[in-house]
C-alpha positions in Angstrom: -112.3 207.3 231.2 -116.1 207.7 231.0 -118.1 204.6 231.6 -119.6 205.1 228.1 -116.7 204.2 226.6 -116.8 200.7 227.6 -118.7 197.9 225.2 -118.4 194.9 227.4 -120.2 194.6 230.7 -117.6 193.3 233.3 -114.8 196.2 232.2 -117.4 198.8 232.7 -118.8 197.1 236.4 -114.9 197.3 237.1 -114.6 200.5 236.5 -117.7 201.7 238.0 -116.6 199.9 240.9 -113.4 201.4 241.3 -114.7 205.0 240.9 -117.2 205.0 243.1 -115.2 203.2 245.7 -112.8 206.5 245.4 -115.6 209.0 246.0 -116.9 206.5 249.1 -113.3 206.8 250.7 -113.2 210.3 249.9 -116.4 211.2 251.6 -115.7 208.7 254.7 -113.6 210.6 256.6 -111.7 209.0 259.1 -113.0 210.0 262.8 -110.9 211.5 265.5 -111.8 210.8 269.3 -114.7 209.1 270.4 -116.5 208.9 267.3 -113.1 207.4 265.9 -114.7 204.0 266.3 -118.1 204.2 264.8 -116.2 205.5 261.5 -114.3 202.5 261.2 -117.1 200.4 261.4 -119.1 202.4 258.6 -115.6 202.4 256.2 -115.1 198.6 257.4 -118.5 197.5 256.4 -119.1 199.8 252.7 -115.7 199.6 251.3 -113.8 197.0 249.8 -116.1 194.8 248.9 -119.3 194.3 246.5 -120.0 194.1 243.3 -121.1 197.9 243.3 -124.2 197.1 240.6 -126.6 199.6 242.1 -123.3 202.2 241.5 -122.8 200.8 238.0 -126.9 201.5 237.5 -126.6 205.4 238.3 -123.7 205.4 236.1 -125.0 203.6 233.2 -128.5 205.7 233.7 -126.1 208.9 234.0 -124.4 208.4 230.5 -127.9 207.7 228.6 -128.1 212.3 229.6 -124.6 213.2 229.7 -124.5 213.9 233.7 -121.6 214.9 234.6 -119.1 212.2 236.0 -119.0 214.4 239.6 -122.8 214.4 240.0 -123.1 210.4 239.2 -120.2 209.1 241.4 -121.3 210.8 244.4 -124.7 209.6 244.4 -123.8 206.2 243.1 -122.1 206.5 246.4 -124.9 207.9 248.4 -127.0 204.6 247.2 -123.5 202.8 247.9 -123.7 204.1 252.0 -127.3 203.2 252.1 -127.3 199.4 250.9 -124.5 199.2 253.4 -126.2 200.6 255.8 -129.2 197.8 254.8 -126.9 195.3 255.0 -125.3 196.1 258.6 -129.1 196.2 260.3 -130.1 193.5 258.1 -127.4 190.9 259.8 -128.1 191.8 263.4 -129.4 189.5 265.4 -132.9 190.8 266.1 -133.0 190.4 262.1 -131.6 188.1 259.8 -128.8 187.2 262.7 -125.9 185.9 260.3 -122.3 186.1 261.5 -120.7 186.7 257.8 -120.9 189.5 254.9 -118.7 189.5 251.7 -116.4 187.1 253.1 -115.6 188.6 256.4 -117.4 188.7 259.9 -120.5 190.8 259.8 -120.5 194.6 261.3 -121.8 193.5 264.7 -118.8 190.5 264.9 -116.1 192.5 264.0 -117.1 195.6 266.0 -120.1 195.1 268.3 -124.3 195.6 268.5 -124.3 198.9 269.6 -121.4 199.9 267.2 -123.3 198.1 264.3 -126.4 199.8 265.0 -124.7 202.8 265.1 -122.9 202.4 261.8 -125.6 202.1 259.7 -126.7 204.9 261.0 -124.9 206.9 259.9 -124.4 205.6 256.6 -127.7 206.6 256.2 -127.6 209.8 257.4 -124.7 210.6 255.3 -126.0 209.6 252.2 -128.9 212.0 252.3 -125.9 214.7 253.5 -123.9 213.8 250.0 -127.7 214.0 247.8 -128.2 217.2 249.3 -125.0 218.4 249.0 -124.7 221.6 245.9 -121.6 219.1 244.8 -124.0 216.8 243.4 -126.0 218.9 241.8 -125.6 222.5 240.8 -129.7 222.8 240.8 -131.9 222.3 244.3 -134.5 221.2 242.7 -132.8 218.2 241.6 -131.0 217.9 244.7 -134.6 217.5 246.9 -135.7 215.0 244.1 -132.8 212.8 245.0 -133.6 213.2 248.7 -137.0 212.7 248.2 -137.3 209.7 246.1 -133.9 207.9 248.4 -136.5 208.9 251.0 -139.3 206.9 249.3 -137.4 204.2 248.3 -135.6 202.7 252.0 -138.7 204.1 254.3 -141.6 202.1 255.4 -143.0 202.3 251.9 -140.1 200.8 250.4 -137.0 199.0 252.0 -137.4 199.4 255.7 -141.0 198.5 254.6 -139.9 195.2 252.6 -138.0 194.3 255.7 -140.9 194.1 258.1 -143.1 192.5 256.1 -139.6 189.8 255.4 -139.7 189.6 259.2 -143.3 188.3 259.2 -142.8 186.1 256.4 -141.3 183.8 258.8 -144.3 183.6 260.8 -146.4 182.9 257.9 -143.7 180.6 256.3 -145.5 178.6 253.0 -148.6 179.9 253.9 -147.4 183.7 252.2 -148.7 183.9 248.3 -147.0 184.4 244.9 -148.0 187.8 245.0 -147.3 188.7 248.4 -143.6 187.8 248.3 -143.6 189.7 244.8 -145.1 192.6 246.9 -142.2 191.6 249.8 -139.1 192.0 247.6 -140.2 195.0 245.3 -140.1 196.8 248.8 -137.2 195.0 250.2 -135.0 194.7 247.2 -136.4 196.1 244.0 -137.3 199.8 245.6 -133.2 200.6 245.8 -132.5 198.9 242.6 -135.3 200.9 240.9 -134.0 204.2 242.2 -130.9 203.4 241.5 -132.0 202.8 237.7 -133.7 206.2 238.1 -131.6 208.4 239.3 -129.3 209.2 236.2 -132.8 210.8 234.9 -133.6 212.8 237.8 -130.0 214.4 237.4 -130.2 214.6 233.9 -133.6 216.0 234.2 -135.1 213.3 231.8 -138.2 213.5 230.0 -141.4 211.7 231.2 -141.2 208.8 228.5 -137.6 208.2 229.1 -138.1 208.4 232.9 -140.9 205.3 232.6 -138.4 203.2 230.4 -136.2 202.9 233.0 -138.7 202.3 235.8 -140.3 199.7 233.7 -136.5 198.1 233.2 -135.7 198.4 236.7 -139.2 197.0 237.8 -138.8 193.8 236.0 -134.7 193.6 236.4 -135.4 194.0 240.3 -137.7 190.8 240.3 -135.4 189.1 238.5 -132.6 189.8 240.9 -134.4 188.7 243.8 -136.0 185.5 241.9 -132.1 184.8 241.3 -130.7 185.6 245.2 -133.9 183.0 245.8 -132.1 180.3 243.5 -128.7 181.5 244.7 -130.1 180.8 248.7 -130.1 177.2 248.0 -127.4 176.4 245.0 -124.3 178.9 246.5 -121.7 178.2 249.1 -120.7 180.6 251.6 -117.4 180.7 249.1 -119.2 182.5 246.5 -122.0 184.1 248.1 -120.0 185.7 250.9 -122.9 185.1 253.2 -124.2 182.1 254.6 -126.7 180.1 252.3 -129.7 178.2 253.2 -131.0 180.8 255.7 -134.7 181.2 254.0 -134.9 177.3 253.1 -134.0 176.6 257.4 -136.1 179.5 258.0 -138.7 177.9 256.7 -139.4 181.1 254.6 -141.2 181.2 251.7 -139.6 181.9 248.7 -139.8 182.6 244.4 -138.2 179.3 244.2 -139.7 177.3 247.4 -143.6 178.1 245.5 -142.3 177.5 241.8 -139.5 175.5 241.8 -136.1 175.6 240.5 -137.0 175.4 236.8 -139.5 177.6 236.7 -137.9 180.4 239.1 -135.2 179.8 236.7 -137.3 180.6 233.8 -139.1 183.7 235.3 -136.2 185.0 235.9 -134.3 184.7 232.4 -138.0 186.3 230.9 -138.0 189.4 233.1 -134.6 190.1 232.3 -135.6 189.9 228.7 -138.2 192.0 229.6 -136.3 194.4 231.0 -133.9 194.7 227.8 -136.9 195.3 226.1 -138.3 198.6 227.8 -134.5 200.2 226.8 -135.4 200.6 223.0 -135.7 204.2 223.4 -132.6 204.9 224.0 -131.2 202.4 221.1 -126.9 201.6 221.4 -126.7 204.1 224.1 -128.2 201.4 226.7 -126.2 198.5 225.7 -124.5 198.6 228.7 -127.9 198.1 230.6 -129.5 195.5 228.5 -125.7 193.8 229.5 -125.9 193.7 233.1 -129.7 192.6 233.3 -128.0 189.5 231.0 -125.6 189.5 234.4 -128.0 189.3 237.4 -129.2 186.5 236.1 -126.0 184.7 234.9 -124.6 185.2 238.3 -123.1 183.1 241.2 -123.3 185.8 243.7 
């Protein structure tokens, strides 16, 4: 069943889910020998868990240029493998050093450092192996665009980036600027979410004006995703966030919500995702899906 069949959002996030989580096992072979061990640790720490949204973005992107279901499950995956791989590095000690991850012990508790390290990895490396691979798309030159702009969006200029400058933030604590932790999280956070948004118009080789809709939606849906994690860091249990809240406010980090308060992170973050509804217009019914799931990131508990 193609995702554009779906009117409600949760169904369609279901089903997203559930697809993609196929083409993930499929492409995670299990290892034999040595390297047995660092496979498990990459299947234990991308599958069977997650809420799969920057999956359900490609997909929903995908139907707005009838991609083929093929060439939108595997890279939803190849985003999949990399945000896992984000999340395994981002948990080590040297970084955010927190013990749990979608309810269960994080990569380097359940396996070890090295292992951990080694995991993501590989994630990463296979996600560029699946983008480049003539399965995802019959045309190179889309294939290189997908490589190129994953490339952009987790390097120094983009996650990897977000994370260093995340790292320093603890130094700086309250001293750090509205606009500098807006600049933080677009890197850390918002450059995979954007792509994500993206990347159903790179495959279905999308016009110009189509192609800036959707970065507009996912600029302003991004910000309002991390605004929300912000709120999320102080209001959640470890129950419902998987993780361990109150790690920025101990930190001493400064936050959306630690410079503007409750209510009015709150209320920036409802706008954006109004804002972000707005920039879909173009593509009229067909985007109902998305205009859905920005309603989501900012209705949610986790």
């Amino acid at each position: 069943m193609p995702l554009s069949s779906f009117r409600e959002f949760e169904p369609a996030l279901a089903h997203a889910a559930q697809s993609v989580e196929r083409t993930m096992d499929h492409l995670l072979h299990q290892g034999e020998g040595g390297e047995a061990r660092v496979v498990e640790a990459m299947r234990y720490s991308s599958l069977g868990g997650g809420k799969r949204l920057r999956a359900f973005f490609v997909l929903a992107g995908a139907t707005l240029f009838k991609v083929a279901a093929l060439s939108s499950t595997r890279t939803a995956s190849a985003i999949e493998f990399v945000h896992a791989y984000s999340l395994i590095h981002d948990d080590l000690p040297a970084m955010d050093d927190d013990d749990l991850r979608r309810g269960k012990p994080s990569c380097h508790k359940q396996f070890d450092e090295a292992t951990a390290i080694l995991a993501g990895d590989a994630l990463q490396a296979l996600a560029f192996e699946v983008l480049a691979h003539e399965d995802t798309h019959g045309d190179p030159a889309v294939r290189v665009a997908l490589v190129s702009e994953l490339a952009k969006a987790v390097g120094a200029h983009g996650m990897v980036g977000g994370q260093m400058l995340d790292l320093l933030a603890e130094k700086e604590g309250a001293d750090m600027s509205i606009g500098a932790i807006t600049h933080l999280q677009r890197l850390k956070t918002g450059a995979l979410i954007s792509f994500s948004c993206m990347a159903g118009a790179i495959l279905g080789k999308a016009s110009e004006p189509m192609r800036a809709a959707l970065a507009a939606y996912a600029h302003d849906l991004g910000l309002a995703f991390q605004i929300v994690d912000d709120l999320l860091d102080i209001e959640g249990t470890a129950q419902e966030l998987g993780k361990t809240p109150g790690k920025d406010l101990a930190a001493g980090k400064a936050t959306f919500v630690s410079i503007l308060g409750k209510e009015r992170a709150r209320a920036q973050a409802d706008h954006l995702a109004r804002q972000a509804a707005q920039h879909l217009e173009p593509f009229g019914e067909g985007a109902d899906l998305l205009r859905q799931a920005a309603k989501f990131v900012v209705a949610r508990r986790a």
